[in-house]
Each structure stands twice: as structure tokens, then as C-alpha cells.
N, C-alpha and C positions, 0 to 999 in steps of 0.2 A: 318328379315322383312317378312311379310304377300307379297301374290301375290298383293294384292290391292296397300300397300305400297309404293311394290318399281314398280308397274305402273307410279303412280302420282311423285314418287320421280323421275324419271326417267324423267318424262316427264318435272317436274321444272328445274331440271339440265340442258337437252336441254335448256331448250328455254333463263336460264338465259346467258348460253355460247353464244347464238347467237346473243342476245344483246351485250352480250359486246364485241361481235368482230367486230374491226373500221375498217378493212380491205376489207371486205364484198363491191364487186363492188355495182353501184347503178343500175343495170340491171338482168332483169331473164338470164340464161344461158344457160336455153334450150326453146324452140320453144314450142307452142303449140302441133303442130304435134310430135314431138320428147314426148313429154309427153303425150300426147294420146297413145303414145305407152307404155312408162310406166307403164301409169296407169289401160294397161289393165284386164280386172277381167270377170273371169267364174262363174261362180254358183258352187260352190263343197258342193259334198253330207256332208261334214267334215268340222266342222270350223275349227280356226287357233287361237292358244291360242294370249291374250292380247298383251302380252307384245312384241310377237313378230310379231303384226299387227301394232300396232303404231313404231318398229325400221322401218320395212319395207315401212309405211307411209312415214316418216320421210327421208330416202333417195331416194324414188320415188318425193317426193314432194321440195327437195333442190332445182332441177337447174332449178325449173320455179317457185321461187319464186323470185319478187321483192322487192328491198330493201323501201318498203312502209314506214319502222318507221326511217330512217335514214335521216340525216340530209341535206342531197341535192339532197333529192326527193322534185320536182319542176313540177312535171307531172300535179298535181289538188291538191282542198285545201282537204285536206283528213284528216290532221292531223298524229298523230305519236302511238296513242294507247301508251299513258302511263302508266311504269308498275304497279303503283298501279290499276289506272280501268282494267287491263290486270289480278291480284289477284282477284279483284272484281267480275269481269265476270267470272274468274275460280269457284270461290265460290259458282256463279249464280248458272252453271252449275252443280257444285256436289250438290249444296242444292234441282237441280231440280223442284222448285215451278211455278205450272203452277200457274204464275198472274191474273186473270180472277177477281178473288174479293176476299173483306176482310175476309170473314166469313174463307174459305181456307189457304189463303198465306197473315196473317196479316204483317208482316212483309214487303213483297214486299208490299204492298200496302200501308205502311205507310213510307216506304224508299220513294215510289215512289210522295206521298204527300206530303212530307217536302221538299224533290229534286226540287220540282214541283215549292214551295213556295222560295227556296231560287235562282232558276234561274231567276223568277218574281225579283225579288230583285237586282241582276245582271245586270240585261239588265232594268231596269228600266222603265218596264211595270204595266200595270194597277194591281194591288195582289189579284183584284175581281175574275182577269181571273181563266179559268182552263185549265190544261196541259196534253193533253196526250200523253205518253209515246211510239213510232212511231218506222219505221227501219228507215227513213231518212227523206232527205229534200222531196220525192216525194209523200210521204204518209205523210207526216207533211200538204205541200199543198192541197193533195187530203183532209185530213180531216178538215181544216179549209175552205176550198169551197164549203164544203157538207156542214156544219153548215151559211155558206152564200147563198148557192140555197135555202134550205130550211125555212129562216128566211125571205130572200127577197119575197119570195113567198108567206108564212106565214101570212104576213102582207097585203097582198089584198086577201086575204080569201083560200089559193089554201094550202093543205097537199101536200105535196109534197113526206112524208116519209109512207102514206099510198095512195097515188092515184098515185103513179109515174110522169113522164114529159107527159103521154100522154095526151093531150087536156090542158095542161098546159098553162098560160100566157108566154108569150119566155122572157127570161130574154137577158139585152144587159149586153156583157160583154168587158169591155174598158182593154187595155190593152197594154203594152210599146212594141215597134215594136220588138224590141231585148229584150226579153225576156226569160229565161230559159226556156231549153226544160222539164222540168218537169213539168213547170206550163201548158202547153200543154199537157201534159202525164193526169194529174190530168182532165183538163176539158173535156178528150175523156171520161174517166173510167167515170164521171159524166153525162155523156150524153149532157154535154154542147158545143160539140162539139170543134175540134183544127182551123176549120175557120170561124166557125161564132162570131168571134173575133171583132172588133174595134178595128185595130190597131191603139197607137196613135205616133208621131212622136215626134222621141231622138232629143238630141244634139252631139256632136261630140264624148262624152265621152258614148254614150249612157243611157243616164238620158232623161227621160219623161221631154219632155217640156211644163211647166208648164202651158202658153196662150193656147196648142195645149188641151191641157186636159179638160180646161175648154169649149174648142168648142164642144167638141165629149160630154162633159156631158151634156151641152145645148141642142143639137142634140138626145139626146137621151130619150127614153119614153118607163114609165113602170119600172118594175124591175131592179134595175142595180149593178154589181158587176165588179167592179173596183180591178186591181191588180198592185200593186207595187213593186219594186226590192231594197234591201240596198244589194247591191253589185254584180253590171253588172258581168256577167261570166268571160269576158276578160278584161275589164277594174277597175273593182272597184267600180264604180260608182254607187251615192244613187239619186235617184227618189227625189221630191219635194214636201214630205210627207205633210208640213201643207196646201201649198196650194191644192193638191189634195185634203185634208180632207174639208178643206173650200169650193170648189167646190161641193162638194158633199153635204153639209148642206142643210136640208130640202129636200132631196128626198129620195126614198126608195130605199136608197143604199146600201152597206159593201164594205167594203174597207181593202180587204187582202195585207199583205205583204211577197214577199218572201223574204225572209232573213237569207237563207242556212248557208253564212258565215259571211256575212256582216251585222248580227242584234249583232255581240258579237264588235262591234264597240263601242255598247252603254254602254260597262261599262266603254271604259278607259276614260280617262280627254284626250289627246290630239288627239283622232278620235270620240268624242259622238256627237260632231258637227252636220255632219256627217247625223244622225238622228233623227237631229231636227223633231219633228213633228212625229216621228214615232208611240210614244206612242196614237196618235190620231184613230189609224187605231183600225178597229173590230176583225183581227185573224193576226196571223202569226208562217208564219214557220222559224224554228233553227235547226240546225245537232249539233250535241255534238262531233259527228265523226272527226267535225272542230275542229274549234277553243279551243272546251274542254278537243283535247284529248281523248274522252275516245275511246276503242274499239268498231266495229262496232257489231250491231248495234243499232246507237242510234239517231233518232230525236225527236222534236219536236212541237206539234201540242196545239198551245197557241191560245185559245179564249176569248176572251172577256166575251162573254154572255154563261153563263156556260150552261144556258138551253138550249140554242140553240145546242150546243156543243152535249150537250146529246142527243138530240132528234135526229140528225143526225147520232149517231155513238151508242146508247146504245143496245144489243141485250137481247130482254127480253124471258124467260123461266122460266118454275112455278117451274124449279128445282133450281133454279140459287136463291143466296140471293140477299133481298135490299139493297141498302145506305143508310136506314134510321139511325137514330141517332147519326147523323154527320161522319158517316164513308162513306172512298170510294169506289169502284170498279173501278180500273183500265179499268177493258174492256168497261165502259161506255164512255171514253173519245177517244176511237181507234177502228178503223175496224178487229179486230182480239177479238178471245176470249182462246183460246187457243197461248202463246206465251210464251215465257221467261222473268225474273224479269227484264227488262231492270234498274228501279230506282238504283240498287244496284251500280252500275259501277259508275254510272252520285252523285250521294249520297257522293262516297268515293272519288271522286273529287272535286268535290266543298268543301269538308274538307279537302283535303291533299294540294291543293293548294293555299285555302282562294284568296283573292280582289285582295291583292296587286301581288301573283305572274300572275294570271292572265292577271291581268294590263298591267303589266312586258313584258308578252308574246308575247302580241296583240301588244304593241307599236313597239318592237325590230322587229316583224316580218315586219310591217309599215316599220319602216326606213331599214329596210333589199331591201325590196321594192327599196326603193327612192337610195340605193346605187348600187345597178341593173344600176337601169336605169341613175347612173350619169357615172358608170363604160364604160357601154357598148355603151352608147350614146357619148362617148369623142372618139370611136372610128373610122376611115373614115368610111364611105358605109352605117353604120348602126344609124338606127333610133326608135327612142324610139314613136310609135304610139299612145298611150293613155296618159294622164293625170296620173300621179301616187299618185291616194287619197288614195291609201289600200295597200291590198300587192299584188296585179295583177300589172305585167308588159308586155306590149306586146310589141312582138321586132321583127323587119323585118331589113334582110339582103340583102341588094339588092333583087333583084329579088324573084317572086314566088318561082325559081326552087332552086336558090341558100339557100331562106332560109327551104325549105324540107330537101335542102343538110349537112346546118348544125345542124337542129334537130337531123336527122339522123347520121350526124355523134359526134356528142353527147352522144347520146345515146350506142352506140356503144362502142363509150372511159369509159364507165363506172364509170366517176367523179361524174356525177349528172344525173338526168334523170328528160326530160324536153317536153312537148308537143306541139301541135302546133293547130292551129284552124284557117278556112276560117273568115276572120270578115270582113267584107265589101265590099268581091269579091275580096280579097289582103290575102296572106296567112301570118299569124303571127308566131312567137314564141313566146306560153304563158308560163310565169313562174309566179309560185302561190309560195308563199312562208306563210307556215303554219305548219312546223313540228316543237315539241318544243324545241328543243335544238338547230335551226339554229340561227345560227350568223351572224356577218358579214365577218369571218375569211372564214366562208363556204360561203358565197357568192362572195367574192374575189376568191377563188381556182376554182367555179365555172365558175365565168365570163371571170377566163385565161383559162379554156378550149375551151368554146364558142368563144372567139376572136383568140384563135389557130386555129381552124376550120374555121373560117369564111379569115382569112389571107389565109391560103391554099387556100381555093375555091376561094377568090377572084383575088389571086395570078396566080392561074392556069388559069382564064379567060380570 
């Protein structure tokens, strides 16, 4: 073999060994600190041949890695990085293609079109729309927001992509009380600020109430950009997509969604429910990191109005080519211009998987959900807090301290790894269920560890 060779063979061999070993707790092994010290690195006048930079990676980086693609990681919806998009992104890498435009990187840019066209298809959104190709849900949001400031504004005379916000008309921005912190991330980086918000008021499950929506749009005047959730953080829960979109009729509105995890509802038959009304909305955001599986990083940024979209996000230079003659440029549809072929990954899964395994997926991880919370909820002390419409289950143990104490000591047992979140002034334990191979065999081995721990702790009180 070639030096080059046996690098990459070397490095296939790893990583297929460590898939397939079922053994592997679901917790890092060493601490932060403890790999800080690891990973400490000097500047030497002398480099350090290849192959014996990535052995040396490779066992600095073992014991503070988490079991993220394993089957009862329950931490966040993260998904599993399947190994075909895992080939894929390898490929990415060695093929190198800065994505920026067709004229360069045809290929990336026409994986990334057709990817584009069959997610559209998928999630059964408008096929006018256009897609671009993002790291996650918070740059999916930031980019379908910019294409909403700028249109809302647009439309009573104000550029907004050549005069900036200063002296601008103020846009009102309505928005559900419990809302993802990204979607606040995105309207700082906007200038649209994280309080000058309209909160509007949930329901128990946290879904936008729909009487309450229509008063604050009544209430309001001038520009308005409206944001929607298909899948509360902790609970699951979808917003009231047609009537919001109905409320909105006839004013100079958009009406974003986020929809991190919660917009891949829309393909199966028994969650598309769910998001009724969805396809109403002007932009929305999707992770592919989710529910598709693929490795990071992958989202989302689906608009509607494709001009808009552009106008917002396209960076022009006289060196740079056009789109004309029906071809695309990737970097017109995202804030970056320089980045990686992200479509290649998202491309080779939606063919490796096709409709129905996906379908498959989404549902089993759903009732995966609903056996959570029949398990855990049959047991004394403990109570199942939310609604279980997705596959967010939030689980409270007695007490604030008590339920820190069974997180923690969960996590610790290294059967599953599982997180926890303030929601309401009450500390929960969240479990997300979204990695592709979980079951409900792992959701039972799961749930006897959690009621091991929680019997102890509550035993000892």
C-alpha cells in the first residue's frame, strides 16, 4: 500500500470496529479537564508524519467521546449519523469541493438541487420553494428570517439588504412564549433583537394558542413576522399552523416555522397530522442531523419565495459566476460562501433509505415515545409531564433534587444517556428519542435503569 492508502484504510477500519461494538457505554470516560490535558499541543519546529498523527488522535480522543450514534442516547434529538451519510461526508471531504457555485463544483451543486427537490417532496412543502443547504437548525432559522426582514420590509418601500435597520420601519415580531433558543439566537445576529419580541401565550403542552395569536396580530402594526414551532423542545408539541396562517391574511406578514425536528412529522401517515397547516407558512427550518440521520453538519433553510431567499443570502463578486441558464449556486441560498458540499450526505440518503424506511423510522421512534411514558409513568412517584405527540418525553421524579439525582445517576450507569431541562420552574427529565436503530427492547433496558435509580433515591428518602 501507498502512505496515502493505508492512512484512509486505517482510518475505515477504525471507525467500522467502533460501530460495531455494542459494548461501548453510553457516556464519555473522561472529563473535560482530564482531556484538556490530553489534548495538549505545542507548536514544533518538525511535523509528525500522518499516520502517526491520526493513531495518536484516535487515542487522545477515545475516553471523551460520547456514545452519540448508539442506541440509547436520549440526551437531544441529534440523530445517529448513518453509515452511508458517514461514506458520503467521507467522500465530501476527500473530493474537497468548495460548494460556492456551479461553474466550480457542478456536481455539489446539482447533488445539492435535486436533494433540495426531493426533501420538498418529503415533507410535503410548496416545490416552488428553495433550499439552502445550512450547518443546522440555527442558521436554517437565521436564513429564512433574513429572507422575512427583508421582504416584510421590501413591501413598504425600505431595502433593507442595501440601507441596513438604521432608520428602518420596526418590524413587530410575534412569537410563542416557549420557544427554541435558537430562534432567539437568529433574531440577535438579525438585529431584530431577543426582546423586542411579542410573546404570545401556550397551552400546557406548549403550543401557541391560537385566540391568543390572533389578538397580538390584531394588536399589531406595520411589518410583521410571525414565528411558529412543529416541535416544542421538551414536549413535542405543534403550533396551530392554519389558524395562525389565517390570522395573518391580508397583512404584511411571513410566517416562519421552526421545525428542527418536528417538520419530518410531515412525511409519515400517522404524525403528518400534526402539521396540518404547515405548508401554509413562508420559510422554514429542518436539521437533517435529525431525523435524516445524516452526519453533522446538515440543515436546512426552505423558502418559499425563492427571490426573496436570494436577496437575503446571495454574495455577489464580478469574479464569482451567474445562475443564469437554469443552473444553481449553492452559496446564493446560505450565509456562507466558502463551505463544504453539504448535498452529497443528505443526496445519499434519501436514496439509501427511500419513503417507506423513513416512515418506519419517525413512527417507531413516536411510539418508542409513547412506551416511555407508559413504562415510567406506571411507576409510584413518578410522572409523565407533557402530552406525548412526538418522541419528547418529559419525566419528573419526585422532587426538583431528586429528579437531578436520577439524571445524574443515569448517566453515570452508562445504560443510556439522558438530559434534563428547567420547563416551567420544575426540573424535568428529557428524553428525546431519535437515533435510528432504537427500539423498543432499548427503551425497556432503558427505563429499568431509570426506575433502578429513582427506587434507590426514593427508598433512601
Amino acid at each position: 500500500m501507498s502512505d496515502l492508502e493505508k492512512l484512509f484504510t486505517g482510518i475505515a477500519h477504525y471507525a467500522s470496529e467502533r460501530r460495531e461494538d455494542a459494548s461501548r457505554p453510553h457516556k464519555p470516560l473522561a472529563s473535560f479537564v482530564e482531556q484538556m490535558e490530553r489534548f495538549r499541543l505545542t507548536v514544533q519546529d518538525e511535523g509528525v508524519p500522518a499516520e502517526r498523527v491520526i493513531s495518536e488522535l484516535i487515542a487522545k480522543a477515545e475516553p471523551g467521546l460520547a456514545a452519540m450514534t448508539e442506541p440509547r442516547f436520549f440526551g437531544w434529538v441529534i440523530g445517529g449519523s448513518n453509515p452511508t451519510g458517514v461514506a458520503a461526508d467521507w467522500l465530501t471531504s476527500a473530493w474537497g469541493q468548495n460548494a460556492a457555485n456551479h461553474l466550480a463544483a457542478p456536481s455539489a451543486a446539482a447533488a445539492e438541487a435535486q436533494a433540495g427537490a426531493a426533501l420538498l417532496d418529503l415533507l410535503h412543502l410548496p416545490r416552488e420553494a428553495s433550499v439552502g443547504f445550512v450547518t443546522g437548525g440555527t442558521m436554517a432559522n437565521f436564513t429564512g428570517l433574513a429572507a422575512a426582514r427583508g421582504e416584510v420590509l421590501r413591501r413598504i418601500g425600505w431595502d433593507v439588504e442595501a440601507g441596513g435597520l438604521f432608520g428602518a420601519p420596526a418590524i413587530t415580531v410575534l412569537i410563542g412564549d416557549e420557544a427554541h433558543s435558537t430562534v432567539f439566537a437568529a433574531l440577535k445576529y438579525l438585529g431584530l433583537g431577543m426582546q423586542r419580541v411579542v410573546k404570545v401565550a401556550v397551552d400546557r403542552n406548549g403550543a401557541i394558542i391560537a385566540g391568543a395569536f390572533r389578538e397580538a396580530v390584531a394588536q399589531a402594526d406595520g411589518p410583521l413576522i410571525a414565528i411558529a414551532q412543529a416541535g416544542q423542545i421538551n414536549t413535542g408539541a405543534f403550533d396551530p399552523f392554519a389558524e395562525m396562517a389565517e390570522a395573518l391574511r391580508g397583512k404584511n406578514a411571513w410566517l416562519h416555522v421552526d421545525g428542527a425536528f418536528g417538520l419530518w412529522a410531515r412525511a409519515t401517515k400517522t404524525h403528518q397530522h400534526l402539521g396540518a397547516g404547515l405548508e401554509l407558512a413562508d420559510s422554514w427550518a429542518v436539521d437533517g442531523h435529525k431525523w435524516l440521520q445524516t452526519p453533522y453538519d446538515a440543515g436546512y433553510a426552505i423558502v418559499k419565495d425563492r427571490a426573496a431567499h436570494i436577496r437575503a443570502m446571495q454574495i455577489p463578486a464580478s469574479y464569482l459566476p451567474g445562475a443564469g441558464d437554469g443552473a444553481r449556486n449553492p452559496s446564493d441560498y446560505v450565509p456562507e460562501l466558502s463551505r463544504r458540499a453539504r448535498g452529497f450526505a443528505t443526496w445519499a440518503l434519501i436514496r439509501h433509505f427511500g419513503r417507506k424506511r423513513i416512515v418506519e423510522m419517525i413512527s417507531r421512534h413516536c411510539a418508542c415515545a409513547r412506551r416511555f411514558a407508559q413504562v415510567l409513568g406506571a411507576e409510584p412517584g413518578v410522572e409523565i409531564v407533557n402530552d406525548v405527540v412526538l418522541n419528547q418525553v418529559a419525566v419528573r421524579f419526585g422532587s426538583d433534587e431528586q429528579t437531578r439525582e436520577v439524571i445524574a445517576r443515569v448517566q453515570a450507569g452508562g445504560v443510556a444517556f439522558v438530559g434534563g431541562s428547567d420547563w416551567r420552574g420544575r426540573w424535568v427529565m428529557r428524553i428525546s428519542i431519535s437515533g435510528e436503530t432504537t427500539n423498543e427492547a432499548h427503551v425497556d433496558q432503558a427505563a429499568a435503569a431509570m426506575i433502578e435509580a429513582w427506587r434507590d433515591i426514593r427508598d433512601r428518602n
